[in-house]
C-alpha positions, -999 to +999 in steps of 0.1 A: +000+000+000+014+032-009+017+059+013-016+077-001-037+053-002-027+042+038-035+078+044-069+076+032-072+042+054-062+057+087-086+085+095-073+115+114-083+109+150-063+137+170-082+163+184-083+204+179-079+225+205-093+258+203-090+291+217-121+315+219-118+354+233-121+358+273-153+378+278-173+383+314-214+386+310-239+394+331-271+375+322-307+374+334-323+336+350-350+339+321-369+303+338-361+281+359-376+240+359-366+207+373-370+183+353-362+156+380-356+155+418-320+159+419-316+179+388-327+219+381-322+239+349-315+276+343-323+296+313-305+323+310-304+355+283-300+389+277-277+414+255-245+402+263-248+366+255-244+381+222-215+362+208-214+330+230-194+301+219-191+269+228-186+242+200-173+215+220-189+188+240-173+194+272-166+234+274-161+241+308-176+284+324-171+297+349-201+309+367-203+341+392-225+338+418-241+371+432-234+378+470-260+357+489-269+385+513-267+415+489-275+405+459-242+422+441-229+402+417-189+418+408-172+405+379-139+413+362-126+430+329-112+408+300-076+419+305-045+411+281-033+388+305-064+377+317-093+389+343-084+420+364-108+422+391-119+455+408-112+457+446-130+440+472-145+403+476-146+381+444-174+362+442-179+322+447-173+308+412-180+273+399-173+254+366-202+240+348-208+232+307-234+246+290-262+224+285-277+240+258-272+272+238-294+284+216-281+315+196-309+325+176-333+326+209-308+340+227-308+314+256-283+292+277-293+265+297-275+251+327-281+222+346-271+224+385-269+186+398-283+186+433-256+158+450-239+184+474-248+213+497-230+242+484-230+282+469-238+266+432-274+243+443-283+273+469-283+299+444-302+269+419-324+263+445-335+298+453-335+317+414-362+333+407-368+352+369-351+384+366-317+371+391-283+379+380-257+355+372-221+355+355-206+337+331-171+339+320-161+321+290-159+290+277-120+302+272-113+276+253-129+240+230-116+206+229-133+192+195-129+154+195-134+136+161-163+112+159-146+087+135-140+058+158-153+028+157-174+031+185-176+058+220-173+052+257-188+076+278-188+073+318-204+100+339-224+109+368-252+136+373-230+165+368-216+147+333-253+146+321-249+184+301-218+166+280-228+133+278-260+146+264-239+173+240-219+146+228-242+123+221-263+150+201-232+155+177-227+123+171-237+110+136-263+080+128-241+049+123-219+061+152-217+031+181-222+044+214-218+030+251-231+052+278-227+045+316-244+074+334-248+074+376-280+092+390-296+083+424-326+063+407-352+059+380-370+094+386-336+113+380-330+093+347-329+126+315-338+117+282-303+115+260-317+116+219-293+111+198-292+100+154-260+073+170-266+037+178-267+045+216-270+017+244-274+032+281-267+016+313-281+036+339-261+031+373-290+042+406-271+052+439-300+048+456-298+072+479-263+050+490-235+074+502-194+064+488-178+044+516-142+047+515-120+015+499-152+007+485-150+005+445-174+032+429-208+024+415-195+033+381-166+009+381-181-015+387-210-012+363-181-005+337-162-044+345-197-054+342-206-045+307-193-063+279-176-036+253-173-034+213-145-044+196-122-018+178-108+017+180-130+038+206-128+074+226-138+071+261-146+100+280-151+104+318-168+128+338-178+122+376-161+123+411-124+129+412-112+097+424-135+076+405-126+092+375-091+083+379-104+046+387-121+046+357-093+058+334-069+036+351-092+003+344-094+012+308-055+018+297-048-015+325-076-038+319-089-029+286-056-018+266-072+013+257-054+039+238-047+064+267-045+089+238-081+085+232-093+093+266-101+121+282-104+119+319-121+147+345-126+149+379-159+171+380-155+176+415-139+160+445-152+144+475-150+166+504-140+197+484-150+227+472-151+243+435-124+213+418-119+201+388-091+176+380-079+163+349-067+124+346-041+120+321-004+106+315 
């Protein structure tokens, strides 16, 4: 085979990374629903979400939450070297992917997962139409190529927004394995997607992690007999199963640790993290 024609054979699988402009908005809570017990959605809009990107999957924003007793929400300037912040208290900020964006409507969901006590669900719990919020970014877009074989993709409740933008871009005749973690049945979301999509749904039940004890979604994941072939696996969930999870797949399952992307969404026992598993 000459060198053309094992070009053409061996599809380009590396992924872009792209950079978008840093910009700071102040937007409006628009509506607000919840669509199951552990799970409430936030509309957002107004003038300045003018210009919003966010073409991958996975972006990561960071949100500005308003001063719980005030009601001031501060945010920075774009500045050359990044945000310069006026003087006083910053606010508590939190990242979070967009679940949906609609340009044309001029709206941006977010989903808040309710599994923790913190700033980020009391502010959920308590918006109201016509409350401020902040949104810096996404900064930046991590496009992975859908020409695999097949997908993996491993996350818990506050994975749901990425899992559920990923599997929207994916085209028909794409193979798909989902295992997704919610406490039970009733906080289940509908994922649609035009890809051949099989979903195990993993239900907490209400159970709390016990330390030394292997998490709910690795052990769903030994459980579940995979596809043959080339895949992307992506993880999103708690910090130290995450890295369980990644660790299984380049051990146990000779996966290509080039083609995963690993990320604690948050850590057990602390606040605002966000770790990323790699080599």
């Amino acid at each position: 085979m000459n060198s053309s024609a094992a070009a053409t054979a061996s599809p380009d699988r590396r992924a872009q990374r792209v950079r978008h402009a840093l910009r700071f908005r102040r937007l409006s809570v628009l509506r607000t629903e919840q669509p199951t017990p552990h799970l409430i959605r936030i509309t957002l809009g107004g003038p300045e979400l003018e210009g919003f990107l966010s073409p991958g999957f996975d972006d990561h924003m960071k949100l500005f939450f308003p001063d719980p007793q005030t009601g001031a929400l501060t945010l920075p300037t774009a500045g050359p070297e990044g945000p310069i912040w006026p003087e006083g208290p910053r606010p508590v900020a939190r990242d979070y992917t967009p679940h949906h964006h609609d340009p044309v409507a001029g709206t941006l969901q977010v989903d808040f997962a309710l599994h923790e006590a913190g700033p980020a669900t009391a502010w959920a719990r308590a918006a109201r139409p016509g409350d401020l919020l902040g949104v810096g970014g996404p900064r930046g877009s991590f496009l992975v190529p859908t020409d695999f074989d097949w997908h993996l993709l491993i996350g818990d409740d506050t994975a749901l927004p990425a899992i559920a933008r990923r599997l929207a871009e994916l085209p028909a005749g794409a193979r798909v394995r989902v295992l997704a973690e919610v406490d039970s049945a009733a906080d289940q979301v509908p994922l649609p997607s035009a890809a051949d999509v099989q979903v195990v749904w993993v239900h907490r039940d209400g159970a709390a992690a016990v330390a030394g004890q292997e998490p709910p979604l690795l052990a769903a994941l030994r459980a579940t007999p995979l596809p043959t072939g080339a895949f992307h696996a992506w993880i999103g969930c708690e910090s130290a199963a995450a890295k369980a999870l990644r660790a299984h797949l380049v051990n146990d399952c000779q996966a290509n640790p080039q083609w995963i992307r690993a990320s604690g969404y948050w850590r057990r026992g602390a606040a605002g993290t966000h770790d990323k598993h790699e080599d």
